[in-house]
N, C-alpha and C positions, 0 to 999 in steps of 0.2 A: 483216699478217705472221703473227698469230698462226692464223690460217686457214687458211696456208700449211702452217704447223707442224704442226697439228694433219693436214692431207690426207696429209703425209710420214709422221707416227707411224699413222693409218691403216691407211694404205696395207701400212704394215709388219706392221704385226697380222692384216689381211688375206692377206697373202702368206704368212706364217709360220703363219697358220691352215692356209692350203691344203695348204703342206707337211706339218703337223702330220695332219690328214685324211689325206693320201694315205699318209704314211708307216703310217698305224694300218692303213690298207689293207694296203698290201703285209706289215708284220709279221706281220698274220691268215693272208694268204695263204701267204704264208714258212710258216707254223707248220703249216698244214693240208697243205700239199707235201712240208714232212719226213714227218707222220704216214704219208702215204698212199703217198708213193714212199721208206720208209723203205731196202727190200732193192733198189733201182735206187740208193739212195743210199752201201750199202753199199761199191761196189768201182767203180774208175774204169771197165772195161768196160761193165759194168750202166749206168753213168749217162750214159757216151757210147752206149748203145742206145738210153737213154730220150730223149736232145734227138736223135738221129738221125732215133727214131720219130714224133716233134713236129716234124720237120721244122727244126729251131733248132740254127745253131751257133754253139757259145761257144767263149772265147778262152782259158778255163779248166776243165780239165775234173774240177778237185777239187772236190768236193760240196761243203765245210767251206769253202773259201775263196771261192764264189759266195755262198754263203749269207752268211756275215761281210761282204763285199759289200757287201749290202744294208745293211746300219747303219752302213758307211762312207759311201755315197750318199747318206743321209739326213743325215748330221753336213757334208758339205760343201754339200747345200744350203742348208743354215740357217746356215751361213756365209756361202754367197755371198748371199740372203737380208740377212742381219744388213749385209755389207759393200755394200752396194744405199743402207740405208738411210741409214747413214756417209757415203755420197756425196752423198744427195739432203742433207740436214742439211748435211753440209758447204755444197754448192753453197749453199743456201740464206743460211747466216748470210754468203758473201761477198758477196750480190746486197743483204742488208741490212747489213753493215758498211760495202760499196760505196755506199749508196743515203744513210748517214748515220743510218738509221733504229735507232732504240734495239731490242737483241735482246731476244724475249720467251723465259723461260724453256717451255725444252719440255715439261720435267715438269706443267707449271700447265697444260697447254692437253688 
């Protein structure tokens, strides 16, 4: 059981690392996009020239609310992330409260 425990907490670390990694990514990228497309960023015209010209259409064409976007994308991954792991834990202690088996503390493993 405690092996179980510990592949769940894992796992979790694992995953929320990736997210953590990618998001450091995209905030790099986010930062060096505002510097460099600062005056495409200036005016909704400009900036629906610049995803026209990149061939990319978005569903928003405020500079300021794409941008925030992105650290709203990143706070609901690591939620659903975190809510993943809730589940497997959960599922887990029913298959050992089912099973009779004595629950090992998660934090000790």
């Amino acid at each position: 059981m405690a092996v179980q425990k510990k592949n769940i907490l894992n796992n979790f670390k694992d995953v929320l690392g990736q997210y953590c990694a990618i998001n450091q990514f995209i905030e790099l990228s986010k930062r060096c996009f505002v510097v460099d497309h600062e005056e495409d960023m200036a005016s909704r015209e400009n900036f629906i020239a610049l995803a026209t010209r990149n061939s990319i259409t978005l569903t928003d064409y405020n500079a300021e609310n794409m941008v925030n976007a992105i650290s709203r994308s990143y706070i609901v991954n690591v939620n659903l992330c975190f809510e993943t792991f809730l589940k497997d834990v959960c599922s887990q202690v029913r298959k050992t409260v089912g099973s009779g088996t004595n629950v090992v503390n998660l934090a000790s493993t």
